[in-house]
N, C-alpha and C positions, 0 to 999 in steps of 0.2 A: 608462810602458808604451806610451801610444801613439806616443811619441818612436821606441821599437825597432822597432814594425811599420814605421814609416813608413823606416824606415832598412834591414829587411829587404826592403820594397817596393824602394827603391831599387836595393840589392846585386842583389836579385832580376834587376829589369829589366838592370842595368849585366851580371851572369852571362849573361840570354841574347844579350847583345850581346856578351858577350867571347866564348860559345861560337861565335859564328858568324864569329867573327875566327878563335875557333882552327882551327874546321872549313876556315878558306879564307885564313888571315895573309897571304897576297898581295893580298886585295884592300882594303886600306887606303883 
């Protein structure tokens, strides 16, 4: 169980860094 948070933590952090690639995918 704590296996899954720590893996939502991750996706989590990893989502708001992909949003802010999608918001701006040029700046790679």
């Amino acid at each position: 169980y704590n296996q899954i948070l720590r893996i939502e933590e991750e996706l989590g952090s990893k989502a708001k860094f992909a949003g802010r690639s999608f918001r701006n995918p040029l700046a790679k």
